[in-house]
PDB file of N, CA, C and O in Angstrom:
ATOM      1  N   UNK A   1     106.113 111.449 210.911  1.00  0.00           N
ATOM      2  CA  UNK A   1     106.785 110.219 210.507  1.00  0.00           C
ATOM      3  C   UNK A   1     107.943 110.564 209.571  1.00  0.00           C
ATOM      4  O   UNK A   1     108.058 111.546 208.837  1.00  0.00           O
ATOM      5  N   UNK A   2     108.798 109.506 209.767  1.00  0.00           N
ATOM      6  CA  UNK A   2     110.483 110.022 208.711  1.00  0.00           C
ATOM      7  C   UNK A   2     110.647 108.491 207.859  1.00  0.00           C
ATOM      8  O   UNK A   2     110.444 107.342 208.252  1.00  0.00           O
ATOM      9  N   UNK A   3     110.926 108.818 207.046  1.00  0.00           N
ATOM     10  CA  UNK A   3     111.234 107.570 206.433  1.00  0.00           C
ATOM     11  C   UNK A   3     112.308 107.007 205.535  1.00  0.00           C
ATOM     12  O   UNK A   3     112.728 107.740 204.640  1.00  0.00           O
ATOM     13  N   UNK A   4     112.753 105.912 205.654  1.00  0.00           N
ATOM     14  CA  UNK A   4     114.178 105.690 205.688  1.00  0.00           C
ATOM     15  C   UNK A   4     114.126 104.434 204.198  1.00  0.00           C
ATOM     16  O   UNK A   4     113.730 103.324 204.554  1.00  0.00           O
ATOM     17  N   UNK A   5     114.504 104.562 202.573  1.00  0.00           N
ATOM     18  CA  UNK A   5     114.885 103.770 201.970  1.00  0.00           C
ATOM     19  C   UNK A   5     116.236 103.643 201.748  1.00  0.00           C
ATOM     20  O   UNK A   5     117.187 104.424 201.727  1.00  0.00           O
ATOM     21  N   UNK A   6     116.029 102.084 201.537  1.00  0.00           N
ATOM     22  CA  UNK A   6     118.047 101.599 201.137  1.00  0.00           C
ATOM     23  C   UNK A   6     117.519 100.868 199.886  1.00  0.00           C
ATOM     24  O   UNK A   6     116.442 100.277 199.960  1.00  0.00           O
ATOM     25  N   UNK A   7     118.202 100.882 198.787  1.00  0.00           N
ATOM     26  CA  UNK A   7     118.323 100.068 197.712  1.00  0.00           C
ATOM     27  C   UNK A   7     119.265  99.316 197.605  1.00  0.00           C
ATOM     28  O   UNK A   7     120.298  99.564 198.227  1.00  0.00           O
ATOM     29  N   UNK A   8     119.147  97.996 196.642  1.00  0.00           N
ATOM     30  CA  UNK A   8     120.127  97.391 196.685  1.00  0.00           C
ATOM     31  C   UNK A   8     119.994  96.761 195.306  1.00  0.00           C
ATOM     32  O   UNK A   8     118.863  96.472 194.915  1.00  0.00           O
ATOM     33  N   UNK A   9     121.083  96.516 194.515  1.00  0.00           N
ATOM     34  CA  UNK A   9     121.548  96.516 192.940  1.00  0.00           C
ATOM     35  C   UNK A   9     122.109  94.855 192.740  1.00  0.00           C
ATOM     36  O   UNK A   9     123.039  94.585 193.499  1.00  0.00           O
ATOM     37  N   UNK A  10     121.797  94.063 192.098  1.00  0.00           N
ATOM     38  CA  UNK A  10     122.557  92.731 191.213  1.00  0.00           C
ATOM     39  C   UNK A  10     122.533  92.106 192.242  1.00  0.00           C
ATOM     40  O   UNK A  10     123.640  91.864 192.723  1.00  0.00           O
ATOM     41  N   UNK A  11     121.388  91.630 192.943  1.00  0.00           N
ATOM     42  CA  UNK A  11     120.502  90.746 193.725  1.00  0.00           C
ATOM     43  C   UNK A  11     120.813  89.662 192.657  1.00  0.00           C
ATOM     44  O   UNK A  11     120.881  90.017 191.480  1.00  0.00           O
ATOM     45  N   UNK A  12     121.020  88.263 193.022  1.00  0.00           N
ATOM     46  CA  UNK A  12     120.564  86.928 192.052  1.00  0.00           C
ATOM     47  C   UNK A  12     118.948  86.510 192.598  1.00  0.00           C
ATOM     48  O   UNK A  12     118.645  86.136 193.731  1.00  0.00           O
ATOM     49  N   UNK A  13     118.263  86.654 191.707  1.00  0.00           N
ATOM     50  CA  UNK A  13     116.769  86.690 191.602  1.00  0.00           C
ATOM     51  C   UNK A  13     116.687  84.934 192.491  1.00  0.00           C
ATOM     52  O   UNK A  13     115.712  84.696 193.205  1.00  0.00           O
ATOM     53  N   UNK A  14     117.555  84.111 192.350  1.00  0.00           N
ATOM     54  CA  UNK A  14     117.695  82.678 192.924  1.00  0.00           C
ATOM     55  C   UNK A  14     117.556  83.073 194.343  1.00  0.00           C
ATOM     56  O   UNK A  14     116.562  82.774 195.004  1.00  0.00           O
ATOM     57  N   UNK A  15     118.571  83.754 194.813  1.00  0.00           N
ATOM     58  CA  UNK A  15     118.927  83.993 196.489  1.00  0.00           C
ATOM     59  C   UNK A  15     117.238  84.992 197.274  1.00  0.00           C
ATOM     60  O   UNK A  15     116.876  84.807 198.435  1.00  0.00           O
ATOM     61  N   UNK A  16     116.722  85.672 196.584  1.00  0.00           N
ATOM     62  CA  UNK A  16     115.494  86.587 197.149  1.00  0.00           C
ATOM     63  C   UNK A  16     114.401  85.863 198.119  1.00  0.00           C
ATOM     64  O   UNK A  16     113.595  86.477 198.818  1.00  0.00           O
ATOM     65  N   UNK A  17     114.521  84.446 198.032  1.00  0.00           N
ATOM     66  CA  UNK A  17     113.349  84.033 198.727  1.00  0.00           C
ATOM     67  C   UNK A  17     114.387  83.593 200.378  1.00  0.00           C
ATOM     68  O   UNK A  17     113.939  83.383 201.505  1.00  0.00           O
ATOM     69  N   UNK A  18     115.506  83.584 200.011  1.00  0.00           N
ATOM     70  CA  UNK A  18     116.479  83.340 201.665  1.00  0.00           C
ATOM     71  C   UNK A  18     116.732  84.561 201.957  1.00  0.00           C
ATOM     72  O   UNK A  18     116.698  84.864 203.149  1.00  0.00           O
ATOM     73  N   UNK A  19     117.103  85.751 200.807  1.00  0.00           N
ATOM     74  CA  UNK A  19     117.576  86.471 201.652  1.00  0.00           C
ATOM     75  C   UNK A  19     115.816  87.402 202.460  1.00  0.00           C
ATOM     76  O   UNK A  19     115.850  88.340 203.257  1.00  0.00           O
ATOM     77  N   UNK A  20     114.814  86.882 202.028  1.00  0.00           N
ATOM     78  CA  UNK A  20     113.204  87.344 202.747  1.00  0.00           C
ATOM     79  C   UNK A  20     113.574  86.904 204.392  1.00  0.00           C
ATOM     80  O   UNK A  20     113.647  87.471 205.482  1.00  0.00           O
ATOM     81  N   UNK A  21     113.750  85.559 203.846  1.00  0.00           N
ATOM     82  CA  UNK A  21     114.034  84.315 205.096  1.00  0.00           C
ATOM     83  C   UNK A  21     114.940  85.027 206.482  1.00  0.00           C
ATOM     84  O   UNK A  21     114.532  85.185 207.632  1.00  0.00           O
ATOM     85  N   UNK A  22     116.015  85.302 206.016  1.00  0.00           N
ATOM     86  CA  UNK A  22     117.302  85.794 206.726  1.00  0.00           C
ATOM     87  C   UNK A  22     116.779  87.707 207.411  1.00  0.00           C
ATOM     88  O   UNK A  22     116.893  88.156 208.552  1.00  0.00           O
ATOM     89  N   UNK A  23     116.360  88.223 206.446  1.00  0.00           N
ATOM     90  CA  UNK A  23     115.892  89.092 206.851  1.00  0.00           C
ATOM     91  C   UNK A  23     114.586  89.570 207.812  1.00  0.00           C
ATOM     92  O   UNK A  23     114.501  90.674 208.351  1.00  0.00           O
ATOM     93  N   UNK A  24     113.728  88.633 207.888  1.00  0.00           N
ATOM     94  CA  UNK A  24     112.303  88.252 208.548  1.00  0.00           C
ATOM     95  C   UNK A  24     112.964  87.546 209.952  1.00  0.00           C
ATOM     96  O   UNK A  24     112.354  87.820 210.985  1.00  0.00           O
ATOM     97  N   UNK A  25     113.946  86.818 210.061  1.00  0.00           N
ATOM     98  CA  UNK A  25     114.148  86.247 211.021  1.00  0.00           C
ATOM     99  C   UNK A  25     115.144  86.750 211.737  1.00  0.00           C
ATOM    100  O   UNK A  25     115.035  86.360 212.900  1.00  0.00           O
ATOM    101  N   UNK A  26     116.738  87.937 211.466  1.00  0.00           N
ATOM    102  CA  UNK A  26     117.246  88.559 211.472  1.00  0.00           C
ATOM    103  C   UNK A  26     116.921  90.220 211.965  1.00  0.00           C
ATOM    104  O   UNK A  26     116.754  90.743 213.067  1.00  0.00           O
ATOM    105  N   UNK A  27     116.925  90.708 210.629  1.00  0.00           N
ATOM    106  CA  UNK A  27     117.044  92.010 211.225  1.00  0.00           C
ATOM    107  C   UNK A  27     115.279  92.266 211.549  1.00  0.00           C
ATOM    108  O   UNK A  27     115.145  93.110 212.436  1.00  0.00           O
ATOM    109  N   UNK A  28     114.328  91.881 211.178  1.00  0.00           N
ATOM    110  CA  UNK A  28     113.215  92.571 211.480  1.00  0.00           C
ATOM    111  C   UNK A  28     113.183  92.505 212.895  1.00  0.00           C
ATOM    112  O   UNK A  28     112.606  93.479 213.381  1.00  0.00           O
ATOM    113  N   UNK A  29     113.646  91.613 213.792  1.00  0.00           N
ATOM    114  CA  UNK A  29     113.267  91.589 215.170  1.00  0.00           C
ATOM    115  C   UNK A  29     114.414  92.894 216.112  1.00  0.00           C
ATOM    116  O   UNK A  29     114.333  93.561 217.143  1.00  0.00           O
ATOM    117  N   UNK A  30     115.280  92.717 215.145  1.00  0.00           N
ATOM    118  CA  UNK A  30     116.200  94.289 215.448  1.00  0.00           C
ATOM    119  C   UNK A  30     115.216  95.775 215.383  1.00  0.00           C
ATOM    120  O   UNK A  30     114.764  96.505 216.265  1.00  0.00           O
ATOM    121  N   UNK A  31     115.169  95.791 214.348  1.00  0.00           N
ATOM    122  CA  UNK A  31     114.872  97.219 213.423  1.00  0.00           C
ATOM    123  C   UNK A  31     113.409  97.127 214.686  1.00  0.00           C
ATOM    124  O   UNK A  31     113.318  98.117 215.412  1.00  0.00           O
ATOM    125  N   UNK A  32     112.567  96.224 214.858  1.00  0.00           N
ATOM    126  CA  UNK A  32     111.203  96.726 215.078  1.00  0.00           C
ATOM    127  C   UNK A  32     111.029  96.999 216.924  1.00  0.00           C
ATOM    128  O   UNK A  32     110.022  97.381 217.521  1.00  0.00           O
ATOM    129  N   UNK A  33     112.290  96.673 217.452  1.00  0.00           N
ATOM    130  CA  UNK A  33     112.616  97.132 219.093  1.00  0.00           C
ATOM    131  C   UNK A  33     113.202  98.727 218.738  1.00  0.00           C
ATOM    132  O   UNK A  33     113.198  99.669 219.531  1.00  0.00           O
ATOM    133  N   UNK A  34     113.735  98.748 217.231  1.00  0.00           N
ATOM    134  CA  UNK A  34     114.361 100.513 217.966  1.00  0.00           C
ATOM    135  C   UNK A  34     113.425 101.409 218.290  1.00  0.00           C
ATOM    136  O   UNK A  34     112.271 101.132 217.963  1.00  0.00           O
ATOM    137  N   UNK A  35     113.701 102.779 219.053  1.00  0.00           N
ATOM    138  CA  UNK A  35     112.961 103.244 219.682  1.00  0.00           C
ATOM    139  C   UNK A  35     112.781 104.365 218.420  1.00  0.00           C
ATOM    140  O   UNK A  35     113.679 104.813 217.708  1.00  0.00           O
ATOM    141  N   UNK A  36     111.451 104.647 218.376  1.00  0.00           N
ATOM    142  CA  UNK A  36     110.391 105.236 217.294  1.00  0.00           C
ATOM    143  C   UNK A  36     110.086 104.449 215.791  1.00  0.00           C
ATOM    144  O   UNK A  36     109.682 104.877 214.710  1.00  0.00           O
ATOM    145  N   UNK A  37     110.365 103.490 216.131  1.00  0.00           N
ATOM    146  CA  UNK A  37     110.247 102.381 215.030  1.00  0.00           C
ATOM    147  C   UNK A  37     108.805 102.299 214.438  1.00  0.00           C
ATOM    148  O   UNK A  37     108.009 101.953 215.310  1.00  0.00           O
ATOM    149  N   UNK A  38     108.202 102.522 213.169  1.00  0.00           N
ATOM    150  CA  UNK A  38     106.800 102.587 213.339  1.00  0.00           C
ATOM    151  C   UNK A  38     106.829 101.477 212.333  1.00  0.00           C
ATOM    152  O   UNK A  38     106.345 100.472 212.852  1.00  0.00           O
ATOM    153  N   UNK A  39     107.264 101.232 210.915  1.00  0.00           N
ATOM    154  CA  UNK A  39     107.292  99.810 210.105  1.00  0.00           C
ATOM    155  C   UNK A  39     108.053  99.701 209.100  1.00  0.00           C
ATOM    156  O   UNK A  39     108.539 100.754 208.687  1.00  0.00           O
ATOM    157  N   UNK A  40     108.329  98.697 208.539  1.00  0.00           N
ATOM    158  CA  UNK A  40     109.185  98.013 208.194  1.00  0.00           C
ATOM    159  C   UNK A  40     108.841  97.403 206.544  1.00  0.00           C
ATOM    160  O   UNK A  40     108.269  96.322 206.678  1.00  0.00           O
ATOM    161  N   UNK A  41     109.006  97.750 205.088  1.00  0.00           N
ATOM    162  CA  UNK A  41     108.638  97.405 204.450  1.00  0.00           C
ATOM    163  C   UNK A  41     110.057  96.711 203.577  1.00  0.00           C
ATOM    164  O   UNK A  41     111.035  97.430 203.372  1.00  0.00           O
ATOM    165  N   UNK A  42     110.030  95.210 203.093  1.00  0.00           N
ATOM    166  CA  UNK A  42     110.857  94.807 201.832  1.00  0.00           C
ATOM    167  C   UNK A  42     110.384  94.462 200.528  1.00  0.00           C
ATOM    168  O   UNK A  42     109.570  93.562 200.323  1.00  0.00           O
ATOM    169  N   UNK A  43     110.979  95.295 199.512  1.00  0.00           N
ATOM    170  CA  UNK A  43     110.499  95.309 197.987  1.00  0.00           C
ATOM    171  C   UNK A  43     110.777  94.460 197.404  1.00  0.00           C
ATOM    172  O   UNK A  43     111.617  94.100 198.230  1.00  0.00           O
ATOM    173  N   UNK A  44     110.856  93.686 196.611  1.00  0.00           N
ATOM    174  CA  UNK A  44     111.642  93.061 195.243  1.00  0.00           C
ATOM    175  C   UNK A  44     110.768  93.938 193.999  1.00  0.00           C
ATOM    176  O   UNK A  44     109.580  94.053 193.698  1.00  0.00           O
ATOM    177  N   UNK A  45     111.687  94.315 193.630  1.00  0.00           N
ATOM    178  CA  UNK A  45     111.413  95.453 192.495  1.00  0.00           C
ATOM    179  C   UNK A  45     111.598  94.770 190.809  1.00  0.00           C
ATOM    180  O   UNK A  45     111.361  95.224 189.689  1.00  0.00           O
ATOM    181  N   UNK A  46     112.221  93.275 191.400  1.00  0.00           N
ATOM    182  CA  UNK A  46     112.308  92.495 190.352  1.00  0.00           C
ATOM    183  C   UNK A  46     113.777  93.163 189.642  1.00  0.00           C
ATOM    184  O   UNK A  46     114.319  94.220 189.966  1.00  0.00           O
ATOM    185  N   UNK A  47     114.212  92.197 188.592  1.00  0.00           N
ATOM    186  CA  UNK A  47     115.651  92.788 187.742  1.00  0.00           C
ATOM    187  C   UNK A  47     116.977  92.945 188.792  1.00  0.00           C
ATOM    188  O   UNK A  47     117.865  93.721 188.438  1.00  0.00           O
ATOM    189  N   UNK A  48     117.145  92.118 190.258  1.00  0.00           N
ATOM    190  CA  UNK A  48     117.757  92.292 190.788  1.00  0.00           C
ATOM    191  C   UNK A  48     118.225  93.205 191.604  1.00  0.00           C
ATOM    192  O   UNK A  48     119.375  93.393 192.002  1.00  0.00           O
ATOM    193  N   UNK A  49     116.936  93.932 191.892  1.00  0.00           N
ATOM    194  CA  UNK A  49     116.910  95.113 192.695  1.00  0.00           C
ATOM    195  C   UNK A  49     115.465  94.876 194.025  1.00  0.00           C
ATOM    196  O   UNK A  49     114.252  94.959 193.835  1.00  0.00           O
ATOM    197  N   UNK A  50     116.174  94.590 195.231  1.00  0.00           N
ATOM    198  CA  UNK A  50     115.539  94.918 196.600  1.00  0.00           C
ATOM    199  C   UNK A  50     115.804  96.524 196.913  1.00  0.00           C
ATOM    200  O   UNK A  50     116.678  97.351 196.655  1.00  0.00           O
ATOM    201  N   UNK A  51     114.584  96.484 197.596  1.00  0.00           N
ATOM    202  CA  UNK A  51     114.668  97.957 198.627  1.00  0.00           C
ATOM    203  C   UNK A  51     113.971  97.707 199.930  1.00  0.00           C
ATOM    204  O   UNK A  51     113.259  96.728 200.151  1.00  0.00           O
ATOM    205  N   UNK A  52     114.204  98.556 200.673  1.00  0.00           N
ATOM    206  CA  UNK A  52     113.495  98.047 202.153  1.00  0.00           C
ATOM    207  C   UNK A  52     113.091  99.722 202.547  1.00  0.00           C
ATOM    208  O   UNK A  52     113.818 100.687 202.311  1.00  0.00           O
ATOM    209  N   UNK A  53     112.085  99.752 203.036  1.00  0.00           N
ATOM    210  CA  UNK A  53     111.614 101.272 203.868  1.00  0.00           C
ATOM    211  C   UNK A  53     111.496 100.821 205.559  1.00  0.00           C
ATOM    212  O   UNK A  53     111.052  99.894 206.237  1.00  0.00           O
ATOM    213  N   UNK A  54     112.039 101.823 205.695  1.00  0.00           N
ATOM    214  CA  UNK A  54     111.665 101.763 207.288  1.00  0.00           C
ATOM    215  C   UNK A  54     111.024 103.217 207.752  1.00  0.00           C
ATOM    216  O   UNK A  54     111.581 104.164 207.199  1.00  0.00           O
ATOM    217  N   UNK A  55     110.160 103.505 208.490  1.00  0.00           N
ATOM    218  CA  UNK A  55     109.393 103.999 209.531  1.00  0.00           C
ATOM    219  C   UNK A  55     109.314 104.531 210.544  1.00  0.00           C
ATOM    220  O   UNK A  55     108.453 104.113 211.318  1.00  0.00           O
ATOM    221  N   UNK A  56     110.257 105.778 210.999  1.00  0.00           N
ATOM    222  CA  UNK A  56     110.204 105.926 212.583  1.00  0.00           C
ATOM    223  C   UNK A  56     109.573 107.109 212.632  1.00  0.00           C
ATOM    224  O   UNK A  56     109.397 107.947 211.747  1.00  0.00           O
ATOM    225  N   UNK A  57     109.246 107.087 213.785  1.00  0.00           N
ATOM    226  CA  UNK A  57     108.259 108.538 214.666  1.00  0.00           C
ATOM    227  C   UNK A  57     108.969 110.008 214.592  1.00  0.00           C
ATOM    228  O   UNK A  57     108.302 111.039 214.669  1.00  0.00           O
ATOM    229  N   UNK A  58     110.818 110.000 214.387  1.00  0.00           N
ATOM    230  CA  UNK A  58     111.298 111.268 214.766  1.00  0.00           C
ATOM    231  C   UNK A  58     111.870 111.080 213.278  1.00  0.00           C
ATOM    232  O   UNK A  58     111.754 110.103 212.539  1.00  0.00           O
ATOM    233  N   UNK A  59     112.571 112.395 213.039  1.00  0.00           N
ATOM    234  CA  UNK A  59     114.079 112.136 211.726  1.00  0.00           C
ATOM    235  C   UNK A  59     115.162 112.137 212.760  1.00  0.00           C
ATOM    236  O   UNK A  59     116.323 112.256 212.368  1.00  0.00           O
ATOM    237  N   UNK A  60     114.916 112.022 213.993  1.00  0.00           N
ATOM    238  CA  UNK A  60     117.054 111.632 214.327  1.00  0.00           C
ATOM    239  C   UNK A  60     116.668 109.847 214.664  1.00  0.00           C
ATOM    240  O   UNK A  60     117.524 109.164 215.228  1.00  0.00           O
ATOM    241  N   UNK A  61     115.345 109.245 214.261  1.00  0.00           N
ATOM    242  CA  UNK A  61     115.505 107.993 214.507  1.00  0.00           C
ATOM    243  C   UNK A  61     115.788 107.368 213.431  1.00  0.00           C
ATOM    244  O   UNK A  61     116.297 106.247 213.422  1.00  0.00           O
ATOM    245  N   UNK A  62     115.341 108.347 211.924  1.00  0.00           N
ATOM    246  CA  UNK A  62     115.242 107.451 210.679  1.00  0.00           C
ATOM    247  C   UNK A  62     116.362 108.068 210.962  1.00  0.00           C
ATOM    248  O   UNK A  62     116.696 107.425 211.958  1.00  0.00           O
ATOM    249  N   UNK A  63     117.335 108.994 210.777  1.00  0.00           N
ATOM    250  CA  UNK A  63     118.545 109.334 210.618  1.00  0.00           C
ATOM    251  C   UNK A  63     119.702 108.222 211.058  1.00  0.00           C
ATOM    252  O   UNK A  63     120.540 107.620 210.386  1.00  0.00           O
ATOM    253  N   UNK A  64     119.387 108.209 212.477  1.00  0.00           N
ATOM    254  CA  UNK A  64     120.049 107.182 212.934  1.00  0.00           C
ATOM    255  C   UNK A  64     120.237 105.535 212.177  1.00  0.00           C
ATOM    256  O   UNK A  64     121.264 104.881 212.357  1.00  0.00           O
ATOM    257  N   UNK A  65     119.120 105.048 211.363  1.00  0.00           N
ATOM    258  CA  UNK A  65     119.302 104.014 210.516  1.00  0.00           C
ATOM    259  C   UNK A  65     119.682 104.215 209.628  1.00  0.00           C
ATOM    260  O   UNK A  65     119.981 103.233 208.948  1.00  0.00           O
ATOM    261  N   UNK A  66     119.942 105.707 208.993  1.00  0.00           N
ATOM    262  CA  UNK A  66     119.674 105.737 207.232  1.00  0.00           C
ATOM    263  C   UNK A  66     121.664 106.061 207.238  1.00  0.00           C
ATOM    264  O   UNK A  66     122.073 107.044 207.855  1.00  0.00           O
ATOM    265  N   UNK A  67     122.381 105.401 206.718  1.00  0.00           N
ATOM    266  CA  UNK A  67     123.989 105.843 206.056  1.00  0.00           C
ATOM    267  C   UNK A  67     123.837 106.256 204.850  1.00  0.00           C
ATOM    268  O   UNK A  67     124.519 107.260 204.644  1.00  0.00           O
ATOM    269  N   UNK A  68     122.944 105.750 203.531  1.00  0.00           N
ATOM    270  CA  UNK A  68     123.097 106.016 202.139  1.00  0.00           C
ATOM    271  C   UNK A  68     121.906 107.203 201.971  1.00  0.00           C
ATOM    272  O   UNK A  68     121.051 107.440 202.824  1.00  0.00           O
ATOM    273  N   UNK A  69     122.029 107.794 200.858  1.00  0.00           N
ATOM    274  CA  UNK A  69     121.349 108.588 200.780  1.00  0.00           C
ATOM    275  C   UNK A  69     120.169 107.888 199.760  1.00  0.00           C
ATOM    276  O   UNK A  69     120.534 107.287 198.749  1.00  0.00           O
ATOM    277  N   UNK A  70     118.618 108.027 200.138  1.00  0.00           N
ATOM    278  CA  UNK A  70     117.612 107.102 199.284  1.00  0.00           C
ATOM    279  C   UNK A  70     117.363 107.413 197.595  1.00  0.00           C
ATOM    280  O   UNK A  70     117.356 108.440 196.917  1.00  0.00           O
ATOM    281  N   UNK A  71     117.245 106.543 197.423  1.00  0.00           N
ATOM    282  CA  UNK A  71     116.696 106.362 195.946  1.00  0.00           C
ATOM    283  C   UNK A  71     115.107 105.743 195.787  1.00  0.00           C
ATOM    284  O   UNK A  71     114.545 105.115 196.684  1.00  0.00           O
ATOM    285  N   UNK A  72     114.610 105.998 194.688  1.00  0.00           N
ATOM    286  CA  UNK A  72     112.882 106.123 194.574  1.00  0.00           C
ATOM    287  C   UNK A  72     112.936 104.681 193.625  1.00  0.00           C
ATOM    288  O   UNK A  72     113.410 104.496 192.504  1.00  0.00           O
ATOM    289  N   UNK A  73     112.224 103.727 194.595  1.00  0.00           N
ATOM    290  CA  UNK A  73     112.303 102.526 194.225  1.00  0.00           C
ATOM    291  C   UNK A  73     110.500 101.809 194.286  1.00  0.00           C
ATOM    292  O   UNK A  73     109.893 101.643 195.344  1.00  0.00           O
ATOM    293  N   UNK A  74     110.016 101.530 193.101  1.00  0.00           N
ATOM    294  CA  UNK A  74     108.813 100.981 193.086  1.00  0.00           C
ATOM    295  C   UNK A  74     108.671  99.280 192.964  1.00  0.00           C
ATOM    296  O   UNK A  74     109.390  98.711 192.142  1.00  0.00           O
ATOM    297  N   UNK A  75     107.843  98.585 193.699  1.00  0.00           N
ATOM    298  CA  UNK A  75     108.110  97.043 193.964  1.00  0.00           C
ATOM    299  C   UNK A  75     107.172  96.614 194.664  1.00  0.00           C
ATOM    300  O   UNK A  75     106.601  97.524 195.265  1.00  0.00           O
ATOM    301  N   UNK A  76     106.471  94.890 194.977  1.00  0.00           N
ATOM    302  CA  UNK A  76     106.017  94.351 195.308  1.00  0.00           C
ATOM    303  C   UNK A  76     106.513  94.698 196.861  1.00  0.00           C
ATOM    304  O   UNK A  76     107.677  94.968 197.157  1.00  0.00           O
ATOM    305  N   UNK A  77     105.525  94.643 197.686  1.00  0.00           N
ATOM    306  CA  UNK A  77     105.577  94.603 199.011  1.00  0.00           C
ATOM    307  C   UNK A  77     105.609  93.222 199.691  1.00  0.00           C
ATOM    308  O   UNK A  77     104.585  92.615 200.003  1.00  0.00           O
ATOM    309  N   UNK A  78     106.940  92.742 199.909  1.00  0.00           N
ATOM    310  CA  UNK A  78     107.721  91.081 200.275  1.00  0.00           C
ATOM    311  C   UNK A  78     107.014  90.554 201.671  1.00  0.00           C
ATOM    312  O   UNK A  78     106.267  89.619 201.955  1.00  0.00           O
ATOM    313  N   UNK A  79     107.910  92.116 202.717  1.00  0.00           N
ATOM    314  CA  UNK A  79     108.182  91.849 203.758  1.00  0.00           C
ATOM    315  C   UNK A  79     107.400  93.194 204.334  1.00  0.00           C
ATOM    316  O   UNK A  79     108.010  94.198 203.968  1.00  0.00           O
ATOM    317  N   UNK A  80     106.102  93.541 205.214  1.00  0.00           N
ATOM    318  CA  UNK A  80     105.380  94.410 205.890  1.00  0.00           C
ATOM    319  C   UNK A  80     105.292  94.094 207.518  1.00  0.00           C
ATOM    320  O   UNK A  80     104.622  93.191 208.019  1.00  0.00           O
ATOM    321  N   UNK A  81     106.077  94.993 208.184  1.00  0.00           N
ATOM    322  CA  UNK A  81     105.449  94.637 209.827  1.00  0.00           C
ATOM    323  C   UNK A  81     105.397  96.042 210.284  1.00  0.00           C
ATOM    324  O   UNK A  81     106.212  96.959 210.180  1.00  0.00           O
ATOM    325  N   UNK A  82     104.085  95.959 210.879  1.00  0.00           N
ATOM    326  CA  UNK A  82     103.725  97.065 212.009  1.00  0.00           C
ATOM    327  C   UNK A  82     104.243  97.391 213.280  1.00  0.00           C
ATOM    328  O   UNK A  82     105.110  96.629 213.709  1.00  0.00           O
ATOM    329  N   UNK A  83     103.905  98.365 213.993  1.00  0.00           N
ATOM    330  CA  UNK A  83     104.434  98.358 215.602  1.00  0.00           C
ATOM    331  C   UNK A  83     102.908  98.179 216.303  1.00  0.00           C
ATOM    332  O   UNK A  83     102.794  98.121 217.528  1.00  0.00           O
TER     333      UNK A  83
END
């Protein structure tokens, strides 16, 4: 398994429950068709900081999702889907 975090910085703690919304209804139905996709986790880490992990079977699949390089982000588990 390879695994893929993105962080994200000066979130308005107001917007977190749409942007769950937007993201659950949006990209999870993306991310969970790619091929070696294994799951899908979104953080709120609270203080205006989301992170999301993703899950695939190879590293040229997490590769293929990952552009930023990850940062070590600890947080409530929002958003969890399996394959």
């Amino acid at each position: 398994m390879h695994t893929t975090i993105r962080r994200y910085e000066g979130i308005n703690s107001d917007t977190v429950g749409e942007i769950i919304k937007r993201v659950k209804e949006g990209f999870v139905p993306i991310i969970s068709s790619s091929g070696g996709f294994i799951r899908y986790q979104f953080l709120d880490a609270g203080n205006g900081v989301i992170a999301t992990i993703s899950v695939f079977e190879t590293e040229l699949t997490a590769r293929a999702s990952n552009k930023n390089p990850p940062q070590i982000t600890i947080g409530e588990a929002r958003i969890d889907k399996v394959s």
